[in-house]
mmCIF file of the N, C-alpha and C atoms, coordinates in Angstrom:
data_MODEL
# 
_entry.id   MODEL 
# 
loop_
_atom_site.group_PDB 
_atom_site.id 
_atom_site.type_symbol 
_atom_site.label_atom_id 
_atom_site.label_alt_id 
_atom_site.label_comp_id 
_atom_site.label_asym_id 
_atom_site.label_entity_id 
_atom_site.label_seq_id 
_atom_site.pdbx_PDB_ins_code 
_atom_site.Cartn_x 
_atom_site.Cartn_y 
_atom_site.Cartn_z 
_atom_site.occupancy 
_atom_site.B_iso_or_equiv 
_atom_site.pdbx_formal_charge 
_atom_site.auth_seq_id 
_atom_site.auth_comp_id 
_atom_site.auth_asym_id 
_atom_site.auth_atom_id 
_atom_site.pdbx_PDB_model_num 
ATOM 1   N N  . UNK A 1 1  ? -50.137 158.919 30.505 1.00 0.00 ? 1  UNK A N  1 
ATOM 2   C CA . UNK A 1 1  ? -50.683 159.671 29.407 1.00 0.00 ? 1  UNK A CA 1 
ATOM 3   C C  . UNK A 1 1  ? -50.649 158.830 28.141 1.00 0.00 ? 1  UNK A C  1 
ATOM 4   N N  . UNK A 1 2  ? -52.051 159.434 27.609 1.00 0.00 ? 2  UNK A N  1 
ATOM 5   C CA . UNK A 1 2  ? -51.644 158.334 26.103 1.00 0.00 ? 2  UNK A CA 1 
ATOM 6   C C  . UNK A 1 2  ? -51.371 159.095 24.679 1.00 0.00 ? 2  UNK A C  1 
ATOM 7   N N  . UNK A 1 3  ? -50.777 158.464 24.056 1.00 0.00 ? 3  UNK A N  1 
ATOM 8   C CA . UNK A 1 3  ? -50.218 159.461 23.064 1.00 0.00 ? 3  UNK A CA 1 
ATOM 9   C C  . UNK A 1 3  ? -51.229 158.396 21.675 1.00 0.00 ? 3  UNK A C  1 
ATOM 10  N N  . UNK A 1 4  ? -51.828 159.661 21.105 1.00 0.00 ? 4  UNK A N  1 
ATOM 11  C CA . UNK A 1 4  ? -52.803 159.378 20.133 1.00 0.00 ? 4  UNK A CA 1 
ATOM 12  C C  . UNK A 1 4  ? -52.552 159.673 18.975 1.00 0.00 ? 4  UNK A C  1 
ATOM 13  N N  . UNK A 1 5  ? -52.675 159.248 17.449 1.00 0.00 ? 5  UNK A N  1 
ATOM 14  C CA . UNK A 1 5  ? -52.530 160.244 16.325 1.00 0.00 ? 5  UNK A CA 1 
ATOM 15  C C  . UNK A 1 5  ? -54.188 159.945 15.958 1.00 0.00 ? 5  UNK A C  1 
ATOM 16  N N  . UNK A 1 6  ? -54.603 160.956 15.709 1.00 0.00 ? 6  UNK A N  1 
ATOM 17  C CA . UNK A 1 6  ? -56.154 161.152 14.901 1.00 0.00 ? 6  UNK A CA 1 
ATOM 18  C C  . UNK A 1 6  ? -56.063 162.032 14.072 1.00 0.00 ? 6  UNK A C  1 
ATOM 19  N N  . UNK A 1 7  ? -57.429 162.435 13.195 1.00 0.00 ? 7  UNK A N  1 
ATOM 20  C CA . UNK A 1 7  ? -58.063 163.297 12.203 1.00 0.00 ? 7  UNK A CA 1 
ATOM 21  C C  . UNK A 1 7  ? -58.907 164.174 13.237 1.00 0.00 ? 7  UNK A C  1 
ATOM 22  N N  . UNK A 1 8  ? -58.837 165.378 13.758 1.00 0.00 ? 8  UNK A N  1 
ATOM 23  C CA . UNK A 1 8  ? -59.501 166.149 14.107 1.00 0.00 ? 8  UNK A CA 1 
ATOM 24  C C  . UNK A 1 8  ? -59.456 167.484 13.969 1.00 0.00 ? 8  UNK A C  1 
ATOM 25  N N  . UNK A 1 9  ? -60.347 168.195 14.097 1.00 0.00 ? 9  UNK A N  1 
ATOM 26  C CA . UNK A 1 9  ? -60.187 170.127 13.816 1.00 0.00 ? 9  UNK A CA 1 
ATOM 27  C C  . UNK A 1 9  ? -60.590 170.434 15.441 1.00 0.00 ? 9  UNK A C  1 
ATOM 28  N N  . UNK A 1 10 ? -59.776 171.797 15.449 1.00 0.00 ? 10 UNK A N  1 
ATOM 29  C CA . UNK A 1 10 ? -59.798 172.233 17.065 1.00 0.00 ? 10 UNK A CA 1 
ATOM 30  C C  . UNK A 1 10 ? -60.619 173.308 16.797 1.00 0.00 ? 10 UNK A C  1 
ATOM 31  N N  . UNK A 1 11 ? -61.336 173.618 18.068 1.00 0.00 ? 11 UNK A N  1 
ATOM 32  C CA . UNK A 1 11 ? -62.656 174.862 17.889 1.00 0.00 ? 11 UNK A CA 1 
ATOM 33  C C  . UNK A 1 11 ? -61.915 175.306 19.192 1.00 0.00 ? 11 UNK A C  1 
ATOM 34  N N  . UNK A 1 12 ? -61.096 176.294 19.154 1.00 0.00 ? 12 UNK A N  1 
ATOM 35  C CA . UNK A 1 12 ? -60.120 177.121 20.448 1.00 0.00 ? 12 UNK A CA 1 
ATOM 36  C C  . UNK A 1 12 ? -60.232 178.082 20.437 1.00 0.00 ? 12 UNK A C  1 
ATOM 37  N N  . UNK A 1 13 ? -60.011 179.314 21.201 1.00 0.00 ? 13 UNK A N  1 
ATOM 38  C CA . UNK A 1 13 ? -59.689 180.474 21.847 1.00 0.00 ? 13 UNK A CA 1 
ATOM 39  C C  . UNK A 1 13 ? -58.401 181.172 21.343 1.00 0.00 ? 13 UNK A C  1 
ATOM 40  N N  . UNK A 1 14 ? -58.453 181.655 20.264 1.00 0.00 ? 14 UNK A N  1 
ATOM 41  C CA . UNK A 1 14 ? -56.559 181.647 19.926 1.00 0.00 ? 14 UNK A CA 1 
ATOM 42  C C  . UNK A 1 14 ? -56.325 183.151 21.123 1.00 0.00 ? 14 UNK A C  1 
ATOM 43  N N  . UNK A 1 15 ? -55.119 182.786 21.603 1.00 0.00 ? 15 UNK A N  1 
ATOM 44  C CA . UNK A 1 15 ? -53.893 183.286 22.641 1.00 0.00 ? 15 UNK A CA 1 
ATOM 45  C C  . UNK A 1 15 ? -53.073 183.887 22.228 1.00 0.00 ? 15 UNK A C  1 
ATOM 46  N N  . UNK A 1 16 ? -52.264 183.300 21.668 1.00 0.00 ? 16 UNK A N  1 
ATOM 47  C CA . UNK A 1 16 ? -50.843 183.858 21.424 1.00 0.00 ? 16 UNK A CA 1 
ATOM 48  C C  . UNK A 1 16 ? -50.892 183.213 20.034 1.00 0.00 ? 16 UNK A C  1 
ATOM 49  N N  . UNK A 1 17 ? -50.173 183.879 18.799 1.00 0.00 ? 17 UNK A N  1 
ATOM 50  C CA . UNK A 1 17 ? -50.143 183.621 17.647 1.00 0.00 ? 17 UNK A CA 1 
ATOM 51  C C  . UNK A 1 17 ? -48.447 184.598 17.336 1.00 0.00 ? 17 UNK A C  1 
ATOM 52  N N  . UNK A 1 18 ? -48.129 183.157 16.622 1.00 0.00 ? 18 UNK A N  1 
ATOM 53  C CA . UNK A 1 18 ? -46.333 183.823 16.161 1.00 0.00 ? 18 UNK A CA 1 
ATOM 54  C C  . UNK A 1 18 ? -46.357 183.908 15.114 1.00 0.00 ? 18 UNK A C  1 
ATOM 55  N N  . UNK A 1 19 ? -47.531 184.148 14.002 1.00 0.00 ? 19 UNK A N  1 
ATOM 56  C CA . UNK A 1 19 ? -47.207 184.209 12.625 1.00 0.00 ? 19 UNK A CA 1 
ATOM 57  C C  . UNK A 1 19 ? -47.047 185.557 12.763 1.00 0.00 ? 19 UNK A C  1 
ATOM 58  N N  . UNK A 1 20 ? -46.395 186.008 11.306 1.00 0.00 ? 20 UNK A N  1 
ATOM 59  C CA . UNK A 1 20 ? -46.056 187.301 11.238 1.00 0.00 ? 20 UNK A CA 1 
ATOM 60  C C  . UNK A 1 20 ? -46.628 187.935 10.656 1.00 0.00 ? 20 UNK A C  1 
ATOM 61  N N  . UNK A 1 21 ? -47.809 187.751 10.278 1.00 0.00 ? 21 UNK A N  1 
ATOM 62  C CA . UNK A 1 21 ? -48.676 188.735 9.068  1.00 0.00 ? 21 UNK A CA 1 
ATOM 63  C C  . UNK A 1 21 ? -49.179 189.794 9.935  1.00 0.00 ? 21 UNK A C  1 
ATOM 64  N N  . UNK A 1 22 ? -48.608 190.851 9.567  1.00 0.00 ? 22 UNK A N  1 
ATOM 65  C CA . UNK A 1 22 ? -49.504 192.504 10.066 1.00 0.00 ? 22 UNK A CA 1 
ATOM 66  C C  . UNK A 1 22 ? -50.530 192.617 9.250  1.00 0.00 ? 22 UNK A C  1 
ATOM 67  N N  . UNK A 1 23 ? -51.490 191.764 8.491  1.00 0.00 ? 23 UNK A N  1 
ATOM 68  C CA . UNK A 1 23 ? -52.789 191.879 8.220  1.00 0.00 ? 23 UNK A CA 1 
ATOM 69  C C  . UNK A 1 23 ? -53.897 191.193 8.900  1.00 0.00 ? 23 UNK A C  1 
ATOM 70  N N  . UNK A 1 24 ? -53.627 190.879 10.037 1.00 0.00 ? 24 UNK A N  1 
ATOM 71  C CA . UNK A 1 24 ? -54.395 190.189 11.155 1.00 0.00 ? 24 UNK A CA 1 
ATOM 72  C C  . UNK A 1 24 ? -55.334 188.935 10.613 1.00 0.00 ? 24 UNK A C  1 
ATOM 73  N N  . UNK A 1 25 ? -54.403 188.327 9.173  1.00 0.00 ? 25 UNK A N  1 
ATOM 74  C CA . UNK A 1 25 ? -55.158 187.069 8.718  1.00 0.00 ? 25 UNK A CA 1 
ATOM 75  C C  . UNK A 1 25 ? -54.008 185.934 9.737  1.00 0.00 ? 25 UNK A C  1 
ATOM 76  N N  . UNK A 1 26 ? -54.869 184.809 9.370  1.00 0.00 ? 26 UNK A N  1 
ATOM 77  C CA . UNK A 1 26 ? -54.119 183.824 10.234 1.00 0.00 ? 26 UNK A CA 1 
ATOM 78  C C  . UNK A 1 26 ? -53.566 183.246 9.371  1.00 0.00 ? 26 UNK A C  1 
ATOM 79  N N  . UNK A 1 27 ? -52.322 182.768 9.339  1.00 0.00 ? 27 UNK A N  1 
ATOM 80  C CA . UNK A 1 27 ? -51.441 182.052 7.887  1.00 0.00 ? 27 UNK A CA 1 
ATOM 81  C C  . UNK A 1 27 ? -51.863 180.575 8.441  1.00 0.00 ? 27 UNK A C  1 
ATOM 82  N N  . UNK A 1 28 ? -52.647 179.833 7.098  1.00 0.00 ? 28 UNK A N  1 
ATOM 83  C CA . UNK A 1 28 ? -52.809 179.050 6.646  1.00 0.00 ? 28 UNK A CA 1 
ATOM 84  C C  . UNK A 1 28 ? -51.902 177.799 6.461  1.00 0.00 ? 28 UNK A C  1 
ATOM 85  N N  . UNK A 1 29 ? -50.466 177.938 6.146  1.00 0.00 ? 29 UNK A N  1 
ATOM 86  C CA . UNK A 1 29 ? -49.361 177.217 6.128  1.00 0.00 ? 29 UNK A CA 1 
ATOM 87  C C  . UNK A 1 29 ? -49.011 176.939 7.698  1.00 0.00 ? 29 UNK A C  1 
ATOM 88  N N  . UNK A 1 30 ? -49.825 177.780 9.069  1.00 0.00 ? 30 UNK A N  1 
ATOM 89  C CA . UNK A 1 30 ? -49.003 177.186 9.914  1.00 0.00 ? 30 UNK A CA 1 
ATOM 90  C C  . UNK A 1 30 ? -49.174 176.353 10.895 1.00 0.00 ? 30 UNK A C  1 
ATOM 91  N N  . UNK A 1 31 ? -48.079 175.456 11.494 1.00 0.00 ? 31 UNK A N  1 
ATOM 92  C CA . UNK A 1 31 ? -48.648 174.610 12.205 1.00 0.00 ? 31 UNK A CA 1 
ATOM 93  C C  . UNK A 1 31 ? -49.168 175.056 13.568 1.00 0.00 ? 31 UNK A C  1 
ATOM 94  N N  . UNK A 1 32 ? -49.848 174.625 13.986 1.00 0.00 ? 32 UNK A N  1 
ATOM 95  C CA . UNK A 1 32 ? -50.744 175.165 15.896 1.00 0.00 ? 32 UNK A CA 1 
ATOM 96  C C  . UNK A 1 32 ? -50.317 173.808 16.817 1.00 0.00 ? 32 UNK A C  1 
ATOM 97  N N  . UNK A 1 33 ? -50.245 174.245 18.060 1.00 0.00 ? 33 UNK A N  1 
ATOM 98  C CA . UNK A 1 33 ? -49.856 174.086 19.208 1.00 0.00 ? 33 UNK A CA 1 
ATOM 99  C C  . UNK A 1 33 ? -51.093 174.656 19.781 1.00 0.00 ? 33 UNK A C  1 
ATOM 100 N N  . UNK A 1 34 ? -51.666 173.582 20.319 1.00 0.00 ? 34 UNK A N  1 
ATOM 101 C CA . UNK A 1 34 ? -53.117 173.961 21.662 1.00 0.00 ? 34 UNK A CA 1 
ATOM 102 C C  . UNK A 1 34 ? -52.375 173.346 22.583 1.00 0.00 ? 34 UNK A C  1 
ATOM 103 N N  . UNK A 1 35 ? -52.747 174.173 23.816 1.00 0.00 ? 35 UNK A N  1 
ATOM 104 C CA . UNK A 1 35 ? -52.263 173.309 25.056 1.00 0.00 ? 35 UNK A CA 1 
ATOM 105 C C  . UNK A 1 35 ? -52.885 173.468 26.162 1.00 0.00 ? 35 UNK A C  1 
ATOM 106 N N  . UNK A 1 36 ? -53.795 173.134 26.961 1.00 0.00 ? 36 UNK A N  1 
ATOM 107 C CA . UNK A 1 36 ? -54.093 172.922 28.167 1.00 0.00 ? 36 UNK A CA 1 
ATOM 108 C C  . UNK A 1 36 ? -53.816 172.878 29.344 1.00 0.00 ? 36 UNK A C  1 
ATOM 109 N N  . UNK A 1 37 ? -53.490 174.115 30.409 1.00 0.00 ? 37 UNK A N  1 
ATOM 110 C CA . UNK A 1 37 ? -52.732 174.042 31.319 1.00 0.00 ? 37 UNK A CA 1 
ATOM 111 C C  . UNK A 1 37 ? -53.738 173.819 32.490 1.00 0.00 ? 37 UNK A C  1 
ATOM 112 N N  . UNK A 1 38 ? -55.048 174.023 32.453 1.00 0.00 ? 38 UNK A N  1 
ATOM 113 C CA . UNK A 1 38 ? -55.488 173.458 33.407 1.00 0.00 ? 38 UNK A CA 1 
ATOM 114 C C  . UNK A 1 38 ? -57.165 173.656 33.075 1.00 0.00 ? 38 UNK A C  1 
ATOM 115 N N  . UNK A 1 39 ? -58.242 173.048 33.653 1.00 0.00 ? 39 UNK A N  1 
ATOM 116 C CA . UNK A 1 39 ? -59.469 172.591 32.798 1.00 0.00 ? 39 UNK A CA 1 
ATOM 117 C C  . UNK A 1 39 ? -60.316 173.953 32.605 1.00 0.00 ? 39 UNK A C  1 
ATOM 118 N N  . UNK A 1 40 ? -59.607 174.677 33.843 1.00 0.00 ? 40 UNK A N  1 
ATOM 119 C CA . UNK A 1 40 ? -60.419 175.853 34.054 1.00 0.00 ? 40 UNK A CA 1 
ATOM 120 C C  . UNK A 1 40 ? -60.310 177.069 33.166 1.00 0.00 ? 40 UNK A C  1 
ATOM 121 N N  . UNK A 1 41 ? -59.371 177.239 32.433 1.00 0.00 ? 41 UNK A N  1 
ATOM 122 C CA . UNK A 1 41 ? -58.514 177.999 31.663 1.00 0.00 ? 41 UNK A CA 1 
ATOM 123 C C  . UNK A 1 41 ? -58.868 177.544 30.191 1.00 0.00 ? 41 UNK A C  1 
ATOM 124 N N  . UNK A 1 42 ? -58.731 178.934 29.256 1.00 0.00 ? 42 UNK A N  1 
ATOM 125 C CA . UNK A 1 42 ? -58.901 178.451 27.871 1.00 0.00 ? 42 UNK A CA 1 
ATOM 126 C C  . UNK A 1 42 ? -57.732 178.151 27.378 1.00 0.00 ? 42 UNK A C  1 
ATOM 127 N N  . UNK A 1 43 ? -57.192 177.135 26.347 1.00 0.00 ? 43 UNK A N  1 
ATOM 128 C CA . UNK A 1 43 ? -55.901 176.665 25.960 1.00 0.00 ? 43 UNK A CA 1 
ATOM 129 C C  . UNK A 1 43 ? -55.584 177.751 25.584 1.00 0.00 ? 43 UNK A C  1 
ATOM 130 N N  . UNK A 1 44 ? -54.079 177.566 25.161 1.00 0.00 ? 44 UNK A N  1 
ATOM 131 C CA . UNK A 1 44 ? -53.296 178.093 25.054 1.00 0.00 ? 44 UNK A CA 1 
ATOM 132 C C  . UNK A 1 44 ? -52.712 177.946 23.332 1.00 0.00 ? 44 UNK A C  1 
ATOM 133 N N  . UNK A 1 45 ? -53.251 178.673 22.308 1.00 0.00 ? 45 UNK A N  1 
ATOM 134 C CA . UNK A 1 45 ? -52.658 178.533 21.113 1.00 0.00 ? 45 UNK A CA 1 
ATOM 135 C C  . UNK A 1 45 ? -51.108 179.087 20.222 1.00 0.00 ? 45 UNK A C  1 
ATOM 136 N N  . UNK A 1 46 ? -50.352 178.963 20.388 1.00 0.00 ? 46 UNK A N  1 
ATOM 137 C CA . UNK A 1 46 ? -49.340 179.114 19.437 1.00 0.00 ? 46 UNK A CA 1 
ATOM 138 C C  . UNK A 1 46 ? -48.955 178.289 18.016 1.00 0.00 ? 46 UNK A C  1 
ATOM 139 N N  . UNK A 1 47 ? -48.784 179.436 17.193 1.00 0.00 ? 47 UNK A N  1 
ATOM 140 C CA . UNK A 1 47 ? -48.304 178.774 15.729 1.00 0.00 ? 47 UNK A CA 1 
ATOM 141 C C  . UNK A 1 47 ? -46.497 178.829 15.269 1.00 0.00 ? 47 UNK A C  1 
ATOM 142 N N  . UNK A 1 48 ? -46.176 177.888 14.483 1.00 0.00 ? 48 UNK A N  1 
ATOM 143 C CA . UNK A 1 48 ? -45.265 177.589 13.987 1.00 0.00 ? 48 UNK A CA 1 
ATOM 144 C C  . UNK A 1 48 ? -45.055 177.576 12.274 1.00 0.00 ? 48 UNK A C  1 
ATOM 145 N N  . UNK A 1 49 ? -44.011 178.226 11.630 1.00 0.00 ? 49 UNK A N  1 
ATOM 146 C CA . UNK A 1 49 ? -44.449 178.446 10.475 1.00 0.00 ? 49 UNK A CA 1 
ATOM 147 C C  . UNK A 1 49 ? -43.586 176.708 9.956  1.00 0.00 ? 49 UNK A C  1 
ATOM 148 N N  . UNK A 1 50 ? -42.395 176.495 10.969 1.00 0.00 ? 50 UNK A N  1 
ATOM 149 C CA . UNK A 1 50 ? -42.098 175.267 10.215 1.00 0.00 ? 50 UNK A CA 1 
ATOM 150 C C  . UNK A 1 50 ? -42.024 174.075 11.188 1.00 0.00 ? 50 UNK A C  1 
ATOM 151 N N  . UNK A 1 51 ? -42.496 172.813 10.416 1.00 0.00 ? 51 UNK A N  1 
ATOM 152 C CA . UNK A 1 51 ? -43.129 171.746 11.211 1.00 0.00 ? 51 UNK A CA 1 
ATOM 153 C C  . UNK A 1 51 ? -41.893 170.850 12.326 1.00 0.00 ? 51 UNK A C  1 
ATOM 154 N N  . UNK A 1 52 ? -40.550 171.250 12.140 1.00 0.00 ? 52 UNK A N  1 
ATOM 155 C CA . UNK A 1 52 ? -39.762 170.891 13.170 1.00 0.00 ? 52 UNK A CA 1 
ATOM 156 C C  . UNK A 1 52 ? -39.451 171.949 14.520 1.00 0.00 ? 52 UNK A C  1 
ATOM 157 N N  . UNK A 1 53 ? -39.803 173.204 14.560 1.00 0.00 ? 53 UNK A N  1 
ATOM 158 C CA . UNK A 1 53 ? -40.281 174.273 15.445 1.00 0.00 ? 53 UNK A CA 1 
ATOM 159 C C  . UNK A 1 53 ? -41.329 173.566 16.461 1.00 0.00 ? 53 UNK A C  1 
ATOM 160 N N  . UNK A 1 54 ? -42.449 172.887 15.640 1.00 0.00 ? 54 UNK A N  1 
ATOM 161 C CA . UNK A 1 54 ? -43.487 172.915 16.300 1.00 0.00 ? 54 UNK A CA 1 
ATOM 162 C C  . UNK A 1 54 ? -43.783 171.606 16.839 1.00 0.00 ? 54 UNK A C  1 
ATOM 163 N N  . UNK A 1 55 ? -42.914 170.567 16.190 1.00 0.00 ? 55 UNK A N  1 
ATOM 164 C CA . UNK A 1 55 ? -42.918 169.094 16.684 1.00 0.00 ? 55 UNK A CA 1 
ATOM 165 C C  . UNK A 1 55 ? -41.929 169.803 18.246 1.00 0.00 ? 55 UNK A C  1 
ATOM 166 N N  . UNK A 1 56 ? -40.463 170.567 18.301 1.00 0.00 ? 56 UNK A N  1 
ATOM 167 C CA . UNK A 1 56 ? -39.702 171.248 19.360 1.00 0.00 ? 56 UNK A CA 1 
ATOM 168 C C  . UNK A 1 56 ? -40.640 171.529 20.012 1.00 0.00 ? 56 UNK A C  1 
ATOM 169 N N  . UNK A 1 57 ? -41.351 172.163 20.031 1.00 0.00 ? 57 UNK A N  1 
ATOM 170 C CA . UNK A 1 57 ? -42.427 173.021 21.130 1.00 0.00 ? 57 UNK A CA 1 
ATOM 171 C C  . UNK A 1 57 ? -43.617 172.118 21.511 1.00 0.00 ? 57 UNK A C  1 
ATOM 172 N N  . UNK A 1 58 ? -43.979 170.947 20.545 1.00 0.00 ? 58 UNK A N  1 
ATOM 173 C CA . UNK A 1 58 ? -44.817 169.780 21.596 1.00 0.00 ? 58 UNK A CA 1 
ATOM 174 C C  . UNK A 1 58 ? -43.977 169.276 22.472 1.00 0.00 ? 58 UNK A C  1 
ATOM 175 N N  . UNK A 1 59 ? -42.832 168.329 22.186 1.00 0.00 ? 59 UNK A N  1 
ATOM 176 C CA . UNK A 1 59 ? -42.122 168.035 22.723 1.00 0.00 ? 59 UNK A CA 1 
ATOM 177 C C  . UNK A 1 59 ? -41.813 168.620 23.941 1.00 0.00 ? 59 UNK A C  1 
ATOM 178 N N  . UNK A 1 60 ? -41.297 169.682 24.394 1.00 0.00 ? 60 UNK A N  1 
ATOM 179 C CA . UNK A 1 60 ? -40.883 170.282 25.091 1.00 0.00 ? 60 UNK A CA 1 
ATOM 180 C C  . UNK A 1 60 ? -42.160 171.035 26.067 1.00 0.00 ? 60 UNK A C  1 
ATOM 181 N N  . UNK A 1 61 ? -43.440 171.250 25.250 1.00 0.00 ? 61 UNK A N  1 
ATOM 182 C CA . UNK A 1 61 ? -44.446 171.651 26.644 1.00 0.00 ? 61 UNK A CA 1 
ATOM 183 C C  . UNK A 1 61 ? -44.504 170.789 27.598 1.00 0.00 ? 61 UNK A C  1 
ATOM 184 N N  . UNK A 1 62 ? -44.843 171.638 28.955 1.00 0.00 ? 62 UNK A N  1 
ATOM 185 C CA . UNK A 1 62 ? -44.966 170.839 29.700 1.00 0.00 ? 62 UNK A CA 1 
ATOM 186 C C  . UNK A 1 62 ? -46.025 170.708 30.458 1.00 0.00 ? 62 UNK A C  1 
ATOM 187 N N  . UNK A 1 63 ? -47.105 170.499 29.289 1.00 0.00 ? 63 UNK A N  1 
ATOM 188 C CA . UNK A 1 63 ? -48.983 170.782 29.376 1.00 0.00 ? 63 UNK A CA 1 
ATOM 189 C C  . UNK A 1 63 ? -49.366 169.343 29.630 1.00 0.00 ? 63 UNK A C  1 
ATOM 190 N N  . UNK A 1 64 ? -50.340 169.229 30.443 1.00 0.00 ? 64 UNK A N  1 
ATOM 191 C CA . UNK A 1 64 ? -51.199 167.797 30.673 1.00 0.00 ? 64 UNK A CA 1 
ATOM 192 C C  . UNK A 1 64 ? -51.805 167.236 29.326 1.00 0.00 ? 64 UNK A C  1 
ATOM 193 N N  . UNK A 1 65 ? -52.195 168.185 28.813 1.00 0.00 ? 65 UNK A N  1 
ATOM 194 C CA . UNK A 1 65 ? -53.416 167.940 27.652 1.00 0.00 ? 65 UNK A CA 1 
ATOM 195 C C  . UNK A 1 65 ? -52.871 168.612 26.646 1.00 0.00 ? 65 UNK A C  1 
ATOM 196 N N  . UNK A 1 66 ? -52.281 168.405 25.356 1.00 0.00 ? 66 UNK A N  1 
ATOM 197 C CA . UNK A 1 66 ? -52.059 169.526 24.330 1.00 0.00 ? 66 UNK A CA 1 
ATOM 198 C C  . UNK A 1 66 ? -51.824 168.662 22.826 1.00 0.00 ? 66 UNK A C  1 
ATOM 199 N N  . UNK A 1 67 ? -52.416 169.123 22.019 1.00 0.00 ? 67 UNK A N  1 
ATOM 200 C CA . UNK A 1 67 ? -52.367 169.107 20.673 1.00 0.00 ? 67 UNK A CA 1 
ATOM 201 C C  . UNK A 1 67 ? -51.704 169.713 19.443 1.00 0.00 ? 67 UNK A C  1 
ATOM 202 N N  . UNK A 1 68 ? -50.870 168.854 18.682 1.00 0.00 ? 68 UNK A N  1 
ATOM 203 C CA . UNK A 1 68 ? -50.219 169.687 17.519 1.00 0.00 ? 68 UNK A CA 1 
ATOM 204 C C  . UNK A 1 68 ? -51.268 169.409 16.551 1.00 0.00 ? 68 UNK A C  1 
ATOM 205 N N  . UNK A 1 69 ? -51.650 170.681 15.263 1.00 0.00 ? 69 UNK A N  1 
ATOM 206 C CA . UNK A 1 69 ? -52.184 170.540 14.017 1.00 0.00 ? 69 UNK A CA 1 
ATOM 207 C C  . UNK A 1 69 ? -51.420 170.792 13.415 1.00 0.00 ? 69 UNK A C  1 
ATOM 208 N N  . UNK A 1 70 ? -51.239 170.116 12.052 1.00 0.00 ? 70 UNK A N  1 
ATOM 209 C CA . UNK A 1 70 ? -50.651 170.497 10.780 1.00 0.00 ? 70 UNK A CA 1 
ATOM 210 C C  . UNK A 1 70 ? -51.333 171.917 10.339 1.00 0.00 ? 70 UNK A C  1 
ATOM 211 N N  . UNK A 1 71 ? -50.505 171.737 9.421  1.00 0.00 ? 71 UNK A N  1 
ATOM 212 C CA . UNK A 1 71 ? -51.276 173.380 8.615  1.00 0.00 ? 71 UNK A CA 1 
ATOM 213 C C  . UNK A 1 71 ? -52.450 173.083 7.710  1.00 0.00 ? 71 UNK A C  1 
ATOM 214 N N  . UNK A 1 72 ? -52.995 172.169 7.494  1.00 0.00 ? 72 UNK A N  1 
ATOM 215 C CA . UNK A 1 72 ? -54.620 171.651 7.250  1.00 0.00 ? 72 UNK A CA 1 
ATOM 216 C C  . UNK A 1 72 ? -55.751 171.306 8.021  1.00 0.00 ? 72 UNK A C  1 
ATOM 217 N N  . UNK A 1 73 ? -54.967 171.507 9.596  1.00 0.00 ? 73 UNK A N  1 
ATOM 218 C CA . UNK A 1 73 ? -56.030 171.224 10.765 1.00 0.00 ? 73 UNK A CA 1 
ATOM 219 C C  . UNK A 1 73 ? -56.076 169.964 10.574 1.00 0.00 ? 73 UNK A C  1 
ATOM 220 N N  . UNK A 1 74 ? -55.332 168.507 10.538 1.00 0.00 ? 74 UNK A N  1 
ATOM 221 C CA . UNK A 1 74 ? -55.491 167.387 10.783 1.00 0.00 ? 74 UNK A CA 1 
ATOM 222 C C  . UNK A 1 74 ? -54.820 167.402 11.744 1.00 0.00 ? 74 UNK A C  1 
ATOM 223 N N  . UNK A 1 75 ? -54.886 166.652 12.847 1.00 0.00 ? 75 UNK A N  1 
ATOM 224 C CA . UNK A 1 75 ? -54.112 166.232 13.981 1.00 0.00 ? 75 UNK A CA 1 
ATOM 225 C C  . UNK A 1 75 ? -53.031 165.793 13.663 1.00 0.00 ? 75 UNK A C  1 
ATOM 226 N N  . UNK A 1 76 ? -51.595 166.271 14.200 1.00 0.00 ? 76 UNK A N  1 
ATOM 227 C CA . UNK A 1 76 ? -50.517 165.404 13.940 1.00 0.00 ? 76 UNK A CA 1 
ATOM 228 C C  . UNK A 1 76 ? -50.340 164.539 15.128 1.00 0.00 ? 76 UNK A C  1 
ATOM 229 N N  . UNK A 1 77 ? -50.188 164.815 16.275 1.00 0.00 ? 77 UNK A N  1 
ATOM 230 C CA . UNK A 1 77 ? -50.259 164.997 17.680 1.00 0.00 ? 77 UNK A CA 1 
ATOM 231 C C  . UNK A 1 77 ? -50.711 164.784 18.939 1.00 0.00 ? 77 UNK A C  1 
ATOM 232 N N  . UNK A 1 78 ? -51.297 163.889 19.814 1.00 0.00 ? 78 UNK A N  1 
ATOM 233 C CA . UNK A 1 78 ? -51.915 164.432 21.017 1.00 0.00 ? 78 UNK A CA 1 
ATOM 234 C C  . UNK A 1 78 ? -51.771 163.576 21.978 1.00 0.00 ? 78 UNK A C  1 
ATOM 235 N N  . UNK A 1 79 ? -51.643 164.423 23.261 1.00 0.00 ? 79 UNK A N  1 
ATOM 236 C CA . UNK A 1 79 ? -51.248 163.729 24.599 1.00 0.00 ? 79 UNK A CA 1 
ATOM 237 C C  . UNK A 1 79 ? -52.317 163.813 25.753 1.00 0.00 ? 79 UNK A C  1 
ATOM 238 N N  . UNK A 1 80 ? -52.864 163.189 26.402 1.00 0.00 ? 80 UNK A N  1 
ATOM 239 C CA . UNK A 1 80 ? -54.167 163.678 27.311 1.00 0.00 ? 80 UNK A CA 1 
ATOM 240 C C  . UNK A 1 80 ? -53.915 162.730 28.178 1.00 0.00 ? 80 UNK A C  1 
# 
């Protein structure tokens, strides 16, 4: 696998979302976790409100294909 850092925005399917706003906006401050468990399937999105949570949770997936964004949608991240 190669581990990449780029500039990119993700166009995903959001899944699962851990921010906490009960106004069904998406918080802006947080970081995303896409992950890819298999080609056939739409990723898998989870957010992180703080950026050592979410560096923990790249780290630790155990996805073929998955991407961390900052909270500006630049790529921090990616393994394929």
């Amino acid at each position: 696998m190669a581990l990449k850092k780029q500039q990119s925005a993700v166009n995903a399917t959001k899944v699962h979302d851990t921010s906490k706003d009960d106004t069904g906006e998406e918080d802006e401050k947080a970081w995303l976790l896409v992950e890819w468990f298999s080609t056939a399937e739409k990723p898998k999105e989870t957010r992180f409100t703080s950026e050592r949570d979410a560096l923990e949770a790249f780290k630790a997936s155990s996805s073929a294909k998955k991407q961390l964004f900052r909270p500006n949608m630049t790529c921090a991240e990616t393994i394929e």
